[in-house]
KOLGU-905131 format. One record per residue (C-alpha): residue number from 1; residue in one letter; x, y, z. Coordinates in nm, 4 decimals, always signed. Layout:
BEGIN
+-----+----+----------+----------+----------+
:   i : aa :     east :    north :       up :
+-----+----+----------+----------+----------+
: NUM :  A :        X :        Y :        Z :
...
+-----+----+----------+----------+----------+
***
This chain:
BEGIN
+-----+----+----------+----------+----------+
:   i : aa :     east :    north :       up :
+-----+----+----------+----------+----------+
:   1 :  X :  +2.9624 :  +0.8457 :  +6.4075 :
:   2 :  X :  +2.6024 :  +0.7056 :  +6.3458 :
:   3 :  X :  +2.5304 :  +1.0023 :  +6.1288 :
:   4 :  X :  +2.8125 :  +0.9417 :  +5.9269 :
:   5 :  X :  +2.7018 :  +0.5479 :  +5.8677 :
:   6 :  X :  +2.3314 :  +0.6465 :  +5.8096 :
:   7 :  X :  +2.5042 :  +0.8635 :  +5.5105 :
:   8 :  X :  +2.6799 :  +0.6517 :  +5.3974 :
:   9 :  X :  +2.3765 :  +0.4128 :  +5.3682 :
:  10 :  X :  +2.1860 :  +0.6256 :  +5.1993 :
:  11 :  X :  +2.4552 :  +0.6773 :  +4.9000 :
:  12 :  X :  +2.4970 :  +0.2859 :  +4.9117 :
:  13 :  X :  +2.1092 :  +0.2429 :  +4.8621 :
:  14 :  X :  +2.1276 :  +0.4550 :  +4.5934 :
:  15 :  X :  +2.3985 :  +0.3995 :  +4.4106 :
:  16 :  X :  +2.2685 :  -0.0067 :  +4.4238 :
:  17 :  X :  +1.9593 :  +0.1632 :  +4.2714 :
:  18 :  X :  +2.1284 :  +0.3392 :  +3.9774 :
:  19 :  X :  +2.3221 :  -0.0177 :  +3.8903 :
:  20 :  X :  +1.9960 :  -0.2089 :  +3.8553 :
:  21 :  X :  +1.7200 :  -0.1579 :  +3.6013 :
:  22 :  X :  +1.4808 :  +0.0710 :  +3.7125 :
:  23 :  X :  +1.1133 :  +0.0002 :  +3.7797 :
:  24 :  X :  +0.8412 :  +0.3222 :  +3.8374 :
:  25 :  X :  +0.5397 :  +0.2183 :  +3.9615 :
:  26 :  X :  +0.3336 :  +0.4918 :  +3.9561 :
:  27 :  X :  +0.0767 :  +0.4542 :  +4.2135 :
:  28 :  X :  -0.2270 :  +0.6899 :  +4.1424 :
:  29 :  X :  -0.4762 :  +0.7360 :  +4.4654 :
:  30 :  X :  -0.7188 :  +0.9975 :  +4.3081 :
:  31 :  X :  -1.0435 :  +0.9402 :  +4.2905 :
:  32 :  X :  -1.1416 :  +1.0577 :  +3.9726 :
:  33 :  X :  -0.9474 :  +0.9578 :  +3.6332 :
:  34 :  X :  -0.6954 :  +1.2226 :  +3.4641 :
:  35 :  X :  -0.7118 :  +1.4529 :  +3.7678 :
:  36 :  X :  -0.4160 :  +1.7204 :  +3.8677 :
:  37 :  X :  -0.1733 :  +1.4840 :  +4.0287 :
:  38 :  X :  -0.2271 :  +1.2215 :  +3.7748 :
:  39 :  X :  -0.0926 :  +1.4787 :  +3.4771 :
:  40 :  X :  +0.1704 :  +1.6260 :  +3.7226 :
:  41 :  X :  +0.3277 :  +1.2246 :  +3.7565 :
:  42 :  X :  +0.2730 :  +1.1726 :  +3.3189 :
:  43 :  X :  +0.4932 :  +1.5093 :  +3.3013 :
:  44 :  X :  +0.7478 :  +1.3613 :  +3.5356 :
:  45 :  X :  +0.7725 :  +1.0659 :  +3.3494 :
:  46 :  X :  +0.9749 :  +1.2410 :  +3.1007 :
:  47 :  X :  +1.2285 :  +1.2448 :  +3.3303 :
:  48 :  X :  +1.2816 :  +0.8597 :  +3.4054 :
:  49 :  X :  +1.6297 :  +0.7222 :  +3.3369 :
:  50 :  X :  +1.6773 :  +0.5433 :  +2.9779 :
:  51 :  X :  +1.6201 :  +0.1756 :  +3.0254 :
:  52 :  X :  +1.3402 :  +0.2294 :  +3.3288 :
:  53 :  X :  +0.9977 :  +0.0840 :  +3.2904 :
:  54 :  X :  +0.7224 :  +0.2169 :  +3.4117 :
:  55 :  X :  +0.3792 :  +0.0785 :  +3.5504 :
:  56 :  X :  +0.1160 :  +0.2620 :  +3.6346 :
:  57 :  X :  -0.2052 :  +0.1122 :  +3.8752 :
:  58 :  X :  -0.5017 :  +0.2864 :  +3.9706 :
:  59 :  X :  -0.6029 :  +0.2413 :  +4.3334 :
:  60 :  X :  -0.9431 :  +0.2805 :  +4.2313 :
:  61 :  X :  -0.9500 :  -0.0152 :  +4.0526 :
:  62 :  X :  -0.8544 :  -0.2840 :  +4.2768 :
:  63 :  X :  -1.1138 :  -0.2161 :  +4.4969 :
:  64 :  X :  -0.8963 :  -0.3569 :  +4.8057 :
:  65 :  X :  -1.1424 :  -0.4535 :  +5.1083 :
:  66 :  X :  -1.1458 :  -0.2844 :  +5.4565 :
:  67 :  X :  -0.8595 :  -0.3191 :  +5.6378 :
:  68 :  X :  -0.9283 :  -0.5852 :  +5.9508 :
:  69 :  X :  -0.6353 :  -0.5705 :  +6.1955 :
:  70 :  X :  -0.5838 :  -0.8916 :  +6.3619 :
:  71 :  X :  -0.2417 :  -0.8747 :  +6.5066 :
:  72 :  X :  -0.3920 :  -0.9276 :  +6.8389 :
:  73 :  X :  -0.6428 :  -1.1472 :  +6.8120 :
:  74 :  X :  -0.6613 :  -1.3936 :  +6.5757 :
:  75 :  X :  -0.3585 :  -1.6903 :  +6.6040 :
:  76 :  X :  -0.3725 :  -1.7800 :  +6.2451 :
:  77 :  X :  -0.2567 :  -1.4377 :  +6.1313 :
:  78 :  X :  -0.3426 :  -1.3099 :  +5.8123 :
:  79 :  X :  -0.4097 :  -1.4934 :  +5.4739 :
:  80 :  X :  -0.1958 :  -1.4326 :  +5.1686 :
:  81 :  X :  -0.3586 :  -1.1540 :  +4.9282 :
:  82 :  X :  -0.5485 :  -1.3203 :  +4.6170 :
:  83 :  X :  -0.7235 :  -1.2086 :  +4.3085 :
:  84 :  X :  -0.6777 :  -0.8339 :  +4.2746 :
:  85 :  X :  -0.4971 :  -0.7730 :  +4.5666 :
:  86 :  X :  -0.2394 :  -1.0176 :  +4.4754 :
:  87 :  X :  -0.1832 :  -0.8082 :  +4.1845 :
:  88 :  X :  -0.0577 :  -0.5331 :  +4.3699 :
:  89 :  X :  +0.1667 :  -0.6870 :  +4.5737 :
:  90 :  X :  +0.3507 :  -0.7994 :  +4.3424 :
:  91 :  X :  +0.3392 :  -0.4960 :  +4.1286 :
:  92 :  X :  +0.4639 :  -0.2995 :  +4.4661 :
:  93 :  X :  +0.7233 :  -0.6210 :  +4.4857 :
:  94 :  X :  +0.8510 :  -0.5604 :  +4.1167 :
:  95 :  X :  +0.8965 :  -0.1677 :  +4.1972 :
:  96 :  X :  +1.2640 :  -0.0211 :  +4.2586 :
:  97 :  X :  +1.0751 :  +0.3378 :  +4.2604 :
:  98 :  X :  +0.7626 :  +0.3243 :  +4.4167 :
:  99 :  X :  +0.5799 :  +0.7238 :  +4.3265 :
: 100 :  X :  +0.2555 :  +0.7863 :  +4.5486 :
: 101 :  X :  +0.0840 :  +1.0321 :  +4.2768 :
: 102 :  X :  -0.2194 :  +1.1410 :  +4.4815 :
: 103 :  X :  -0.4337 :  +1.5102 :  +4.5249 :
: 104 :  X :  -0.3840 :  +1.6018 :  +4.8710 :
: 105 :  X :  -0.7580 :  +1.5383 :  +5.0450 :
: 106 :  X :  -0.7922 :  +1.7449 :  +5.3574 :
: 107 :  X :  -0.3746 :  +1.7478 :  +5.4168 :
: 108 :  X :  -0.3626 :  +1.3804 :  +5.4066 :
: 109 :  X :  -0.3074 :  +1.1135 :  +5.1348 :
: 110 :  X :  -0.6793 :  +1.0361 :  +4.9661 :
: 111 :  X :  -0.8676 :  +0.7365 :  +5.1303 :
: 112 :  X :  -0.7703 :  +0.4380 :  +4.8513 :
: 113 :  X :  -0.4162 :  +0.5346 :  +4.9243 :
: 114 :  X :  -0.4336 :  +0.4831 :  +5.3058 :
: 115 :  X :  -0.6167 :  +0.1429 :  +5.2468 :
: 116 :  X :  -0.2858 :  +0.0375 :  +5.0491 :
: 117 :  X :  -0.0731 :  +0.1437 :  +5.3073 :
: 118 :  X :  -0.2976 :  -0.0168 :  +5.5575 :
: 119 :  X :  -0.2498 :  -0.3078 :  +5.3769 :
: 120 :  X :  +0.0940 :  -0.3361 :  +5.3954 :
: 121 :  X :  +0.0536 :  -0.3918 :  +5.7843 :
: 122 :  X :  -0.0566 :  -0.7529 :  +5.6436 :
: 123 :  X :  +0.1887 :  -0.8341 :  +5.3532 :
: 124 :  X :  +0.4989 :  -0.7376 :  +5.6429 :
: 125 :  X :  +0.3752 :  -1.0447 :  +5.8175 :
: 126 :  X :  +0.3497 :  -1.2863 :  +5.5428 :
: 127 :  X :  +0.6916 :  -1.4317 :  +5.5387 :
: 128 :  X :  +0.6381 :  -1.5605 :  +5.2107 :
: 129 :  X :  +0.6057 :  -1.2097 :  +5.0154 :
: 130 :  X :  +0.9221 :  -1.1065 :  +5.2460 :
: 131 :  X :  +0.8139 :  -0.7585 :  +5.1811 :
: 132 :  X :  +0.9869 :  -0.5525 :  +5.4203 :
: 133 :  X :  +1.3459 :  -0.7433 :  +5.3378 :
: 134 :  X :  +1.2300 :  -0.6425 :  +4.9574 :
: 135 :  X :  +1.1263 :  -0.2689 :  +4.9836 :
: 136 :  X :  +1.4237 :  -0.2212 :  +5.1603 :
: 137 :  X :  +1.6977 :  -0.0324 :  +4.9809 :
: 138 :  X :  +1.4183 :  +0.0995 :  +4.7338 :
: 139 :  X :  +1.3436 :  +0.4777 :  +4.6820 :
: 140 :  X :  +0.9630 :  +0.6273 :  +4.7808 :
: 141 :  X :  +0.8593 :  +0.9298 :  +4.5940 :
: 142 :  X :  +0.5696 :  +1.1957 :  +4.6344 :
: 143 :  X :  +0.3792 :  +1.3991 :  +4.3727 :
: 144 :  X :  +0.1121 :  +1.5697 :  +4.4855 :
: 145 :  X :  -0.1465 :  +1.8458 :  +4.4221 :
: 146 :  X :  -0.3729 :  +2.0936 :  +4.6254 :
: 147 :  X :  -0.5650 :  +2.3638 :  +4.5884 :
: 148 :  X :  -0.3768 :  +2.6087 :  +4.6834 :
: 149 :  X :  -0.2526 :  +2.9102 :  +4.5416 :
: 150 :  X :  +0.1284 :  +2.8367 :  +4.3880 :
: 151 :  X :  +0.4359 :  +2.8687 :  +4.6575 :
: 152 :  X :  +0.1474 :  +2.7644 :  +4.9003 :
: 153 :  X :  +0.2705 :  +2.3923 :  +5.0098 :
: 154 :  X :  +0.1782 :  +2.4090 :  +5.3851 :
: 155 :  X :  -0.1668 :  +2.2248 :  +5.2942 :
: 156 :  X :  +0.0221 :  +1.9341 :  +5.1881 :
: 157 :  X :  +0.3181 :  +1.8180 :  +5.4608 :
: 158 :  X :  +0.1199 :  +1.6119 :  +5.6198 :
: 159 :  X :  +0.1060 :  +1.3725 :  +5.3155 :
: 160 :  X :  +0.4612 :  +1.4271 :  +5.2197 :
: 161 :  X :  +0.5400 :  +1.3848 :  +5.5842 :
: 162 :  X :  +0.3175 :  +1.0804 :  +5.6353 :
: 163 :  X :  +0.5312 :  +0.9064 :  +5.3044 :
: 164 :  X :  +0.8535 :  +1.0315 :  +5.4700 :
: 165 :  X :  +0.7713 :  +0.7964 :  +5.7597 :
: 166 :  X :  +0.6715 :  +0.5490 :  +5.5637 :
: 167 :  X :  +1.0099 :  +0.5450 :  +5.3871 :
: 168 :  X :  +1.1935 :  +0.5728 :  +5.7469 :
: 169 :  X :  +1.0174 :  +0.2400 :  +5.8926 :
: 170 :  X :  +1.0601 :  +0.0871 :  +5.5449 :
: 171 :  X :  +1.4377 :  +0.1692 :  +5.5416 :
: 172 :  X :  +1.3307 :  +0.3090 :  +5.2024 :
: 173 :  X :  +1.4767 :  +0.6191 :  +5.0622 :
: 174 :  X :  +1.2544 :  +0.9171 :  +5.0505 :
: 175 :  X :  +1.3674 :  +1.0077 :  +4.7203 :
: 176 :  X :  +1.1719 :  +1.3545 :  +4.6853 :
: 177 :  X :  +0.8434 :  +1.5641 :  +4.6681 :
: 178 :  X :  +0.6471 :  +1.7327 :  +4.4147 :
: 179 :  X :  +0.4215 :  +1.9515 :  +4.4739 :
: 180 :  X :  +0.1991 :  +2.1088 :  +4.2389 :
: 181 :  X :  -0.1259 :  +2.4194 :  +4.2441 :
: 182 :  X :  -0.4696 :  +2.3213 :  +4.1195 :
: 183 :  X :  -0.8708 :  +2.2910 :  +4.1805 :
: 184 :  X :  -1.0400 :  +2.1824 :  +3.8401 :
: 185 :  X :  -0.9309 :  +1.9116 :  +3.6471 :
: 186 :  X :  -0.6426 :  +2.0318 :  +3.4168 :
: 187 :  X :  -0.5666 :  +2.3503 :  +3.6536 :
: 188 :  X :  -0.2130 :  +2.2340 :  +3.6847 :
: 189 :  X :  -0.1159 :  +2.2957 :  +3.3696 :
: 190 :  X :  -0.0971 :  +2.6394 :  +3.4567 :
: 191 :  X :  +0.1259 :  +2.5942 :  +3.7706 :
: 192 :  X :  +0.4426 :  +2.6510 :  +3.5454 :
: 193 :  X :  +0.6726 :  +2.6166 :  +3.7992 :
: 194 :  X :  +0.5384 :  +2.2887 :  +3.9286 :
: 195 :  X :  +0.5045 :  +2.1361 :  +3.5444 :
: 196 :  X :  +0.8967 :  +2.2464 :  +3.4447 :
: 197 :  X :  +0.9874 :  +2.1348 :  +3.8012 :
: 198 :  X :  +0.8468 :  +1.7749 :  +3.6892 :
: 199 :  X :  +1.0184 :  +1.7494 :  +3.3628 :
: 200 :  X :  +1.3774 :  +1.6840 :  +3.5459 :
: 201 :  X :  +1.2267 :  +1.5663 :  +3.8804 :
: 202 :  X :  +1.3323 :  +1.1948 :  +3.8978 :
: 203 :  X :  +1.6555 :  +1.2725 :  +3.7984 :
: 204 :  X :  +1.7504 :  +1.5506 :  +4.0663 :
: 205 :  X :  +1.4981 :  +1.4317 :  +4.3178 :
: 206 :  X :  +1.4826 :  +1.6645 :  +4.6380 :
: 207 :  X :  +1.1004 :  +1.8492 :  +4.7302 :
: 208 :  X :  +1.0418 :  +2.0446 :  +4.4124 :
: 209 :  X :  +0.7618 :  +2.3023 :  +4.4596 :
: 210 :  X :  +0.5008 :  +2.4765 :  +4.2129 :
+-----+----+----------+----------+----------+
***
């Protein structure tokens, strides 16, 4: 039946991803520099299969503009992305993995990393980045921290569940969730659970909670 083919897509996906090299980008959406969720992803970077590269851009930096959505109004449709913002297309292009590694701001992803997904509403409809026909096939992964005590990961499905979505209208795979404990800078470390969690999470995938 159709559950059986969706299944059987999924293993397909995957198994095309463990045949090809393996790019991470890690895509950090904090805004502040060596925060929680930004140690949390460096820790699961031990766990990246031998051979994978790994990139790592800082939504800060790029400094992407608003967001104007002119699918409606304007005939000419959008222009291609330049400067900066050409950069990250094609580092989201070159990505096999693509790891949202963002704090959890009030339940939701932090603004910059909106704006990028806002953004992608614009490279879909460029057909020469042929973005969606790329990103399918590829695996989406969360890694997260809030402020909660550990074991308390309510605060944060709306973020996990906004990515999941993502992935579904992508025809990515949602490859997994981490979720980690922390309010100061460097709390995490103490969320022990969440830290040995990371040191095996790209391998065994599946929500892994501090």
């Amino acid at each position: 039946g159709r559950a059986r083919i969706c299944r059987w897509r999924e293993r397909h996906a995957f198994a095309t991803l463990v045949l090809m090299q393996r790019h991470f980008l890690v895509v950090l959406g904090s805004a502040r520099e060596g925060g929680n969720a930004e140690i949390l992803a460096k820790e699961a970077e031990i766990s990246v299969p031998e051979g994978s590269e790994i990139q790592r851009v800082r939504l800060r930096d790029y400094q992407l503009p608003p967001f104007d959505d002119v699918r409606h109004e304007d005939a000419s449709g959008y222009a291609m992305p330049t400067g900066k913002a050409r950069e990250l297309v094609d580092a989201t292009l070159w990505a096999t993995d693509l790891v949202f590694a963002s704090p959890t701001y009030w339940y939701s992803l932090p603004a910059t990393a909106k704006l990028y997904l806002d953004h992608w509403t614009a490279w879909l409809r460029l057909p020469p980045l042929a973005f969606r026909e790329t990103m399918k096939g590829r695996a989406l992964w969360a890694i997260t921290v809030n402020s909660d005590d550990p074991g308390e990961d309510e605060g944060s499905a709306p973020l996990i569940h906004t990515l999941e979505l993502t992935a579904k209208y992508m025809e990515m795979r949602f490859a997994g969730a981490l979720i980690g404990h922390g309010n100061r800078p460097g709390d995490v470390k103490n969320d022990h659970t969440a830290m040995r969690a990371a040191r095996t999470f790209f391998r065994e995938g599946s929500t892994r909670r501090g």
